[in-house]
NUGU-681391 format. One record per residue (C-alpha): residue number from 1; y, x, z. Coordinates in steps of 0.25 Angstrom, whole numbers, plus 5000, padded with zeros to 4 digits. Example, Ala and Ser with C-alpha at 12.3 -4.5 7.8 and 13.67 -1.06 7.14 Angstrom:
<rs>
[r 1,[4982,5049,5031]]
[r 2,[4996,5055,5029]]
</rs>
This chain:
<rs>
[r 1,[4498,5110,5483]]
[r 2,[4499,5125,5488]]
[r 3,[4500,5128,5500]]
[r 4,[4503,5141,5508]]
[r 5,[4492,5150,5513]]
[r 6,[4487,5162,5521]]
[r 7,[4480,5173,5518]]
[r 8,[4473,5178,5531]]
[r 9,[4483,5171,5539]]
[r 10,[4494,5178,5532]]
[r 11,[4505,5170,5523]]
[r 12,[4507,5179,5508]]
[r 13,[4518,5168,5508]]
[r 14,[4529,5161,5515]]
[r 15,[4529,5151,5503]]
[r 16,[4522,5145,5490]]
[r 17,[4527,5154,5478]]
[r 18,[4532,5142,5469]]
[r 19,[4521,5145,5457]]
[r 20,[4531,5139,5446]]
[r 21,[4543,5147,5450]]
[r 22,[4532,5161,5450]]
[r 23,[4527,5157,5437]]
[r 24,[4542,5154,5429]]
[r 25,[4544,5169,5434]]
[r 26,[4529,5174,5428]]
[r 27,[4532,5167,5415]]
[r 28,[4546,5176,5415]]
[r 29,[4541,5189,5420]]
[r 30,[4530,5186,5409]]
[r 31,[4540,5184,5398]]
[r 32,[4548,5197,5402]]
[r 33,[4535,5205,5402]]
[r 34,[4533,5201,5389]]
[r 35,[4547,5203,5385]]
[r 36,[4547,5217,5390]]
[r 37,[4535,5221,5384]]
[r 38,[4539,5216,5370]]
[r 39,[4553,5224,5373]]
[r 40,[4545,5238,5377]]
[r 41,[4535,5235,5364]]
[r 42,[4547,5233,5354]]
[r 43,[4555,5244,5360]]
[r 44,[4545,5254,5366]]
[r 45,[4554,5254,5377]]
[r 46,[4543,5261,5386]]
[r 47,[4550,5263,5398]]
[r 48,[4553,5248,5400]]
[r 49,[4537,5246,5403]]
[r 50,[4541,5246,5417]]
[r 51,[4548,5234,5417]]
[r 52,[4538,5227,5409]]
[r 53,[4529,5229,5417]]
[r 54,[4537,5224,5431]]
[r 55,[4539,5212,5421]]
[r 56,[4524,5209,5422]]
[r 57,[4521,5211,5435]]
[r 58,[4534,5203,5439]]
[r 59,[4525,5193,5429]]
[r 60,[4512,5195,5437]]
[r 61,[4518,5194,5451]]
[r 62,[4522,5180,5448]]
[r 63,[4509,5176,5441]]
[r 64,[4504,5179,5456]]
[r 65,[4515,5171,5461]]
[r 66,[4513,5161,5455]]
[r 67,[4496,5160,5456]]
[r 68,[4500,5163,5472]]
[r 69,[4506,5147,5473]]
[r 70,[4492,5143,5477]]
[r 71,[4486,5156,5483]]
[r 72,[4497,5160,5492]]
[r 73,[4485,5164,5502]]
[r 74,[4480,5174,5491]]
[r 75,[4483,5188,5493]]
[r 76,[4484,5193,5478]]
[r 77,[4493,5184,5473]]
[r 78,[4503,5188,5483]]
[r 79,[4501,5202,5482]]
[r 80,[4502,5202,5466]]
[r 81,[4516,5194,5468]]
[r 82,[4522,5202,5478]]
[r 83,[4517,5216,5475]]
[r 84,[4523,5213,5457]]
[r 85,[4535,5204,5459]]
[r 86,[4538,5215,5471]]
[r 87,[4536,5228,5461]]
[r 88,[4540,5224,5450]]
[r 89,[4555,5227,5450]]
[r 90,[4552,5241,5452]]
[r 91,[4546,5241,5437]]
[r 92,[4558,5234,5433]]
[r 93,[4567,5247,5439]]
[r 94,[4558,5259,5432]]
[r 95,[4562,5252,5419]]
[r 96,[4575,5252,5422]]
[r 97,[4576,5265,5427]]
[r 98,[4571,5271,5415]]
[r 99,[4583,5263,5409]]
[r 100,[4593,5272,5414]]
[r 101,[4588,5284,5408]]
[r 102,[4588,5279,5397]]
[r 103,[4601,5273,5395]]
[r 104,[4606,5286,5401]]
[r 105,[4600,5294,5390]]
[r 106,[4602,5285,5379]]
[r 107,[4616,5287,5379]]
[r 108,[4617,5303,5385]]
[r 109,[4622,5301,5397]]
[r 110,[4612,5309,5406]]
[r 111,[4623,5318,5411]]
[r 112,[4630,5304,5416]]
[r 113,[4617,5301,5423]]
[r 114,[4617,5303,5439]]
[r 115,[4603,5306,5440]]
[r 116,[4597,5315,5428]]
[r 117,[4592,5306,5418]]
[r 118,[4578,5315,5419]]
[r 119,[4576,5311,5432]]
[r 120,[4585,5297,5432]]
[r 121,[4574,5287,5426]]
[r 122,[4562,5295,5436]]
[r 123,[4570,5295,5449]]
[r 124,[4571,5280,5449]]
[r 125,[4557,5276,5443]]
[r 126,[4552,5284,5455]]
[r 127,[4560,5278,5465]]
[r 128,[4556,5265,5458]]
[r 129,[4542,5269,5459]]
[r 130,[4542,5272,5473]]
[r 131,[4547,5257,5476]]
[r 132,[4537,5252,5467]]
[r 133,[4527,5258,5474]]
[r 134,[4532,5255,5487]]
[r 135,[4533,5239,5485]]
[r 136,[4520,5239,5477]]
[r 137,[4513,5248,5489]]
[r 138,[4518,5238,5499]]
[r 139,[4513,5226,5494]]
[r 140,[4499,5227,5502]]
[r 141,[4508,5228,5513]]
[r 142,[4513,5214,5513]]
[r 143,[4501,5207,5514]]
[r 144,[4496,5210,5527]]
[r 145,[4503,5205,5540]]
[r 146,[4501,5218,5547]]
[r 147,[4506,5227,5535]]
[r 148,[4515,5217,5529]]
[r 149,[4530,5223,5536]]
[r 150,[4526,5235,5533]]
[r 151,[4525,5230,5518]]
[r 152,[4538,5225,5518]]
[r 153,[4545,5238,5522]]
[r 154,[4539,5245,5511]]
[r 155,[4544,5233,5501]]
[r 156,[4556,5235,5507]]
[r 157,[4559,5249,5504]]
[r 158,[4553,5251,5491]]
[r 159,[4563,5240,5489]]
[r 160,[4573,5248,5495]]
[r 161,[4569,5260,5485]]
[r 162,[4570,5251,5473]]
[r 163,[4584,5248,5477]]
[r 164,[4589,5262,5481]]
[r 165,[4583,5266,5465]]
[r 166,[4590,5253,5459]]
[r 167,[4603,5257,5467]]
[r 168,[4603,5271,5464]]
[r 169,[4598,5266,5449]]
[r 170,[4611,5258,5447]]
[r 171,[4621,5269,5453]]
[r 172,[4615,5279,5445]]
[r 173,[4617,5271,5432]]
[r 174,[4633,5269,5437]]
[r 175,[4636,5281,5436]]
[r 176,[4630,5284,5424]]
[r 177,[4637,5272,5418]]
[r 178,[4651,5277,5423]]
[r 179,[4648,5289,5420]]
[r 180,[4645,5286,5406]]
[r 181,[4658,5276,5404]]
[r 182,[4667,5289,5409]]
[r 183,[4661,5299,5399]]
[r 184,[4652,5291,5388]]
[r 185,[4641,5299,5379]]
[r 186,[4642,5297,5364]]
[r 187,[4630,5287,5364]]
[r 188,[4635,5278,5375]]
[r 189,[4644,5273,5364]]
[r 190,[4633,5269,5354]]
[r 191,[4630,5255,5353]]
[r 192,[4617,5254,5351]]
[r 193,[4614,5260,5366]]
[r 194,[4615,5249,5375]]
[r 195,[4617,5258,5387]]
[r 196,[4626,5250,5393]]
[r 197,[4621,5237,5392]]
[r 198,[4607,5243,5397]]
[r 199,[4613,5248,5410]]
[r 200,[4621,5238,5411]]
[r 201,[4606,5229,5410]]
[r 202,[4601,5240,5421]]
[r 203,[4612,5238,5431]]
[r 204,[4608,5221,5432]]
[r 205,[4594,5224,5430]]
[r 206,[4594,5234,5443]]
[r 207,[4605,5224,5452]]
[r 208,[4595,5213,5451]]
[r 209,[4582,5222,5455]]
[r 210,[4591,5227,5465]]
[r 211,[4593,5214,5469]]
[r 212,[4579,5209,5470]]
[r 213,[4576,5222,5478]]
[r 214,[4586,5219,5489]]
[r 215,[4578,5205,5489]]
[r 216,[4566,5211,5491]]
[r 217,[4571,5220,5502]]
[r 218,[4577,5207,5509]]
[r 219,[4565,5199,5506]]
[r 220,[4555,5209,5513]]
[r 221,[4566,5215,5523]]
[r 222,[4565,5200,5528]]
[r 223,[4552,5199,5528]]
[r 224,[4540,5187,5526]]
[r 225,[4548,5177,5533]]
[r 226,[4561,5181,5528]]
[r 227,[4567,5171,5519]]
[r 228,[4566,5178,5507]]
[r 229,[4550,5178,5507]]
[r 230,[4549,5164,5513]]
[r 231,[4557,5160,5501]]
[r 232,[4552,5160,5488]]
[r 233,[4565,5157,5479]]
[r 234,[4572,5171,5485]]
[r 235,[4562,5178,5476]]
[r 236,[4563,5171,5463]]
[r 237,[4576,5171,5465]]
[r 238,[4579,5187,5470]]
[r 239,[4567,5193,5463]]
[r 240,[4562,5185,5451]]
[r 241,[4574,5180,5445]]
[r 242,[4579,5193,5447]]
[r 243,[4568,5201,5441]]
[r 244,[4567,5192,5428]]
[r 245,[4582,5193,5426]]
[r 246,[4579,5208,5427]]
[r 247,[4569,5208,5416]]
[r 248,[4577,5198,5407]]
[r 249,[4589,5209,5407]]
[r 250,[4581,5222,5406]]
[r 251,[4575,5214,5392]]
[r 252,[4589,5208,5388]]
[r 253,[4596,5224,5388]]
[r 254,[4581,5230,5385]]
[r 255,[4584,5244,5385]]
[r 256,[4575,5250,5373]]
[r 257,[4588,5259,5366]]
[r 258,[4587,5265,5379]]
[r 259,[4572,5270,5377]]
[r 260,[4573,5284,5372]]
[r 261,[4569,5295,5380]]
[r 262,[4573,5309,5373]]
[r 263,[4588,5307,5378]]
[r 264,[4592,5297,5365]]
[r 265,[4594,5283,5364]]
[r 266,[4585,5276,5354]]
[r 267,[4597,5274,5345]]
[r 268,[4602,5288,5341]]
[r 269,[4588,5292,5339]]
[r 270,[4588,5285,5327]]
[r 271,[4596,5297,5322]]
[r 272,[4589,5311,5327]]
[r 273,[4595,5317,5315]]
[r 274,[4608,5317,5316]]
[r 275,[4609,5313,5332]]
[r 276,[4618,5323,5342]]
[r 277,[4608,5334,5347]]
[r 278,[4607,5332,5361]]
[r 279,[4612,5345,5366]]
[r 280,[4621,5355,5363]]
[r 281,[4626,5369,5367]]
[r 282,[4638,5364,5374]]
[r 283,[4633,5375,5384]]
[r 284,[4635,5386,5375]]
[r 285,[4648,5384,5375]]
[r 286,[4651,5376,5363]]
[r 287,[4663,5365,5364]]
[r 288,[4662,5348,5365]]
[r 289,[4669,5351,5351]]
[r 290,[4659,5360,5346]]
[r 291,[4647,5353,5350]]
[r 292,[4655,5340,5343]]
[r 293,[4656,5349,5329]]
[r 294,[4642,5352,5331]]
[r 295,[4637,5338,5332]]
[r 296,[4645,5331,5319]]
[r 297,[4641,5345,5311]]
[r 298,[4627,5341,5312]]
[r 299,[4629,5326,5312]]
[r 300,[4637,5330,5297]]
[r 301,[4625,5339,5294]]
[r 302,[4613,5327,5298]]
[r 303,[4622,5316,5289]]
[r 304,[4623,5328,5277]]
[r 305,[4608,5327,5277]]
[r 306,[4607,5313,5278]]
[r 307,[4614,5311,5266]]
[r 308,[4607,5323,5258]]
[r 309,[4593,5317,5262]]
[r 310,[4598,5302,5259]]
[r 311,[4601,5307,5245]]
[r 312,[4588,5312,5244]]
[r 313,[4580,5300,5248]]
[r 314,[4588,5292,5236]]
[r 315,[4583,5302,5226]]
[r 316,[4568,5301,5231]]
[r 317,[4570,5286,5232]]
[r 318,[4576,5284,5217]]
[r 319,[4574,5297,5211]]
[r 320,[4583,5308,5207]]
[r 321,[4581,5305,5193]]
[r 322,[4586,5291,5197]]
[r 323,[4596,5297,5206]]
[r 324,[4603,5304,5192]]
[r 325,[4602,5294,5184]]
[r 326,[4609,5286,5191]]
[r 327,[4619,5295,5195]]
[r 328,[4622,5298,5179]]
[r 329,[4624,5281,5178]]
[r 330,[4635,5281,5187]]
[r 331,[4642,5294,5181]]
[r 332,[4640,5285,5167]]
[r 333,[4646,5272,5174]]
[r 334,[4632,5263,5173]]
[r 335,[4632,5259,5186]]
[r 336,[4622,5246,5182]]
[r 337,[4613,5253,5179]]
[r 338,[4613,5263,5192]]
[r 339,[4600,5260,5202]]
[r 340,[4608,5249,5213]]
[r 341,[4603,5260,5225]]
[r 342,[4612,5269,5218]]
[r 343,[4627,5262,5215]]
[r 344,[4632,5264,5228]]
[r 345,[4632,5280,5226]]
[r 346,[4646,5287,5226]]
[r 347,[4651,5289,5214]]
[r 348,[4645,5299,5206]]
[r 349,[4655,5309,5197]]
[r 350,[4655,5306,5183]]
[r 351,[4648,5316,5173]]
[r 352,[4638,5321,5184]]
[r 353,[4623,5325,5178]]
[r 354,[4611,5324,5182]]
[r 355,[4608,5338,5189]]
[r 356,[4622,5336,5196]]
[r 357,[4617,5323,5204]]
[r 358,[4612,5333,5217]]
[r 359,[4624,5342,5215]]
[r 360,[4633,5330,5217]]
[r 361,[4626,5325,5228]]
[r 362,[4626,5337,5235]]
[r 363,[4642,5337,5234]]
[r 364,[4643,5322,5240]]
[r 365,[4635,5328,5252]]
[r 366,[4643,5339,5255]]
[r 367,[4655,5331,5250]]
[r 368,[4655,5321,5263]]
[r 369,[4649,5332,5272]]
[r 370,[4662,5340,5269]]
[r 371,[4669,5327,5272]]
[r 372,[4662,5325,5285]]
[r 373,[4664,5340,5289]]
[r 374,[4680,5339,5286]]
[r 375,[4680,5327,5295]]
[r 376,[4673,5334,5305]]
[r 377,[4682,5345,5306]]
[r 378,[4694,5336,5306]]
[r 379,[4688,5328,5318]]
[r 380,[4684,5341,5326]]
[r 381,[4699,5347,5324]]
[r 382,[4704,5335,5329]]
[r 383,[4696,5336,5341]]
[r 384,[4700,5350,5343]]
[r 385,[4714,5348,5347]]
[r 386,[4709,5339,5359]]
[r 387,[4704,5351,5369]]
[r 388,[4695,5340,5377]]
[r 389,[4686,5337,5365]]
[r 390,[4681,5350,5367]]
[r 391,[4675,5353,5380]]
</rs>
């Protein structure tokens, strides 16, 4: 049976840690890691490293829980299990962070942002930093009798930095959000960008470490013979349940469509050929209307030669001898004997011949870009009678 003992006359513990309860928590923090990591290889989701790695050293803190059942007079047991359940949060937050830019940028929003976006993502990675480096530098603190007050102050206040950054972290994202309902960007209406549920999965994510923060803060505010670290149950239940919630939602509402970082979302740079240009010369005094003529001129002109080069991958696919000849079937009417690839073409005129076939394909080009044009005007005239679509 294990029993409580001393190291150099000084009790590590008030307790002894329950060794099932630190290994069911190993097993899950091992699991997430895993999970993580297989998300990360599969989506290249590079920035999300950060929360893989608190994942496993949530998984190695326990590990030394657990082994600490029956060494609860060892030093490095304790160390190992204070110091990486303690941190490991803060590597949670850098992740999450990084987030926000890019949900911000994914849908254009930057002018919405309250912080530049530039420096958004750096400004709390920093302050998460600093309070990583505060807890983790504390920890040799804590294990001596004389130095071990002073440890718990430091805890405490890069606690306290962790929670300032979260706070500032969620109003910062507010705005943003209500900024965003009152004026949306085009992309914010795409479906396939899940920006919404992706802040709406920071927002719970970031209330719950900002609830195991405050635990921390009371836990150590109180200190070693305060109820919270006489009592092991306060910290499954304010810390790990919290945290392994935390990992659970972060891989439920993953946010790899989020990942690009030249100012797109992953979705529309699938189409670099025919995507809005990022910029315009509004500052040159052109008008919201004129840069919008602008726009669908060059959308028409990308989808012209869309259609000019899938004409000419058909004929180095079949062939333009092919190509004619089939063409001179359907003028003649023997459809059944027309390739398959080829009977859902329009309608060819009857009597056309063989040096006519590049001609008439030229004409159905310009045919529907005429039509799109025509449309085009139609639309922008109707615009122009509302004055407010143009400034």
């Amino acid at each position: 049976m294990a029993v409580l003992q001393t190291h150099n006359g000084y009790y590590l513990w008030k307790y002894i840690p329950s060794a099932p309860a630190a290994g069911i928590f190993a097993a899950l923090f091992l699991i997430a890691t895993a999970a993580h990591a297989w998300r990360i290889h599969t989506t290249k989701a590079k920035f999300c490293i950060a929360f893989t790695v608190g994942c496993f050293l949530e998984f190695v803190g326990y590990c030394a829980r657990a082994s600490a059942s029956n060494k609860t007079g060892k030093l490095m047991p304790y160390i190992i299990q204070n110091l990486f359940i303690l941190i490991s949060p803060a590597l949670f937050a850098a992740s999450i962070y990084m987030t926000l830019g890019r949900i911000i940028r994914s849908i254009n929003g930057e002018k919405y942002s309250l912080i530049r976006v530039n420096w958004l993502t750096k400004t709390f990675v920093i302050g998460d930093v600093l309070s990583f480096l505060v807890q983790g530098g504390s920890a040799g603190l804590m294990i001596n009798t004389s130095t071990a007050k002073m440890g718990q102050d430091i805890v405490v206040a890069g606690l306290c930095i962790q929670i300032i950054m979260f706070g500032l972290f969620v109003v910062v994202a507010l705005i943003f959000q209500s900024r965003m309902r009152s004026n949306p960007t085009p992309a914010s209406y795409h479906p396939e960008i899940p920006w919404k549920q992706s802040l709406n999965m920071l927002y719970i994510v970031s209330v719950l470490i900002m609830i195991r923060s405050i635990f921390r803060v009371v836990e150590f505010v109180m200190g070693y013979d305060g109820y919270p670290l006489t009592h092991e149950w306060t910290l499954y239940i304010f810390d790990s349940v919290l945290m392994v919630t935390v990992t659970a939602i972060f891989y439920w509402r993953y946010p790899s469509d989020l990942q690009n970082t030249k100012g797109e979302s992953d979705f529309f740079a699938k189409f670099k050929d025919v995507r809005r240009p990022r910029t315009y010369p509004c500052e040159k005094g052109l008008s919201t209307l004129d840069v919008g003529t602008k726009i669908i001129l060059e959308t028409i002109n990308a989808l012209i030669e869309s259609i000019q080069k899938d004409v000419m991958e058909i004929h180095e696919k079949i062939g333009v001898s092919d190509t004619r000849k089939a063409v001179m079937k359907t003028a003649r009417g023997d459809i059944n004997e027309v390739p398959t690839k080829l009977t859902t073409t329009p309608n060819i005129p009857r009597g056309l011949d063989e040096e006519s076939l590049a001609q008439w394909i030229q004409r159905y080009i310009n045919f529907f870009g005429a039509l799109m044009s025509i449309a085009t005007t139609i639309f922008l005239s109707g615009l122009a009678q509302y004055p407010a679509f143009g400034q």
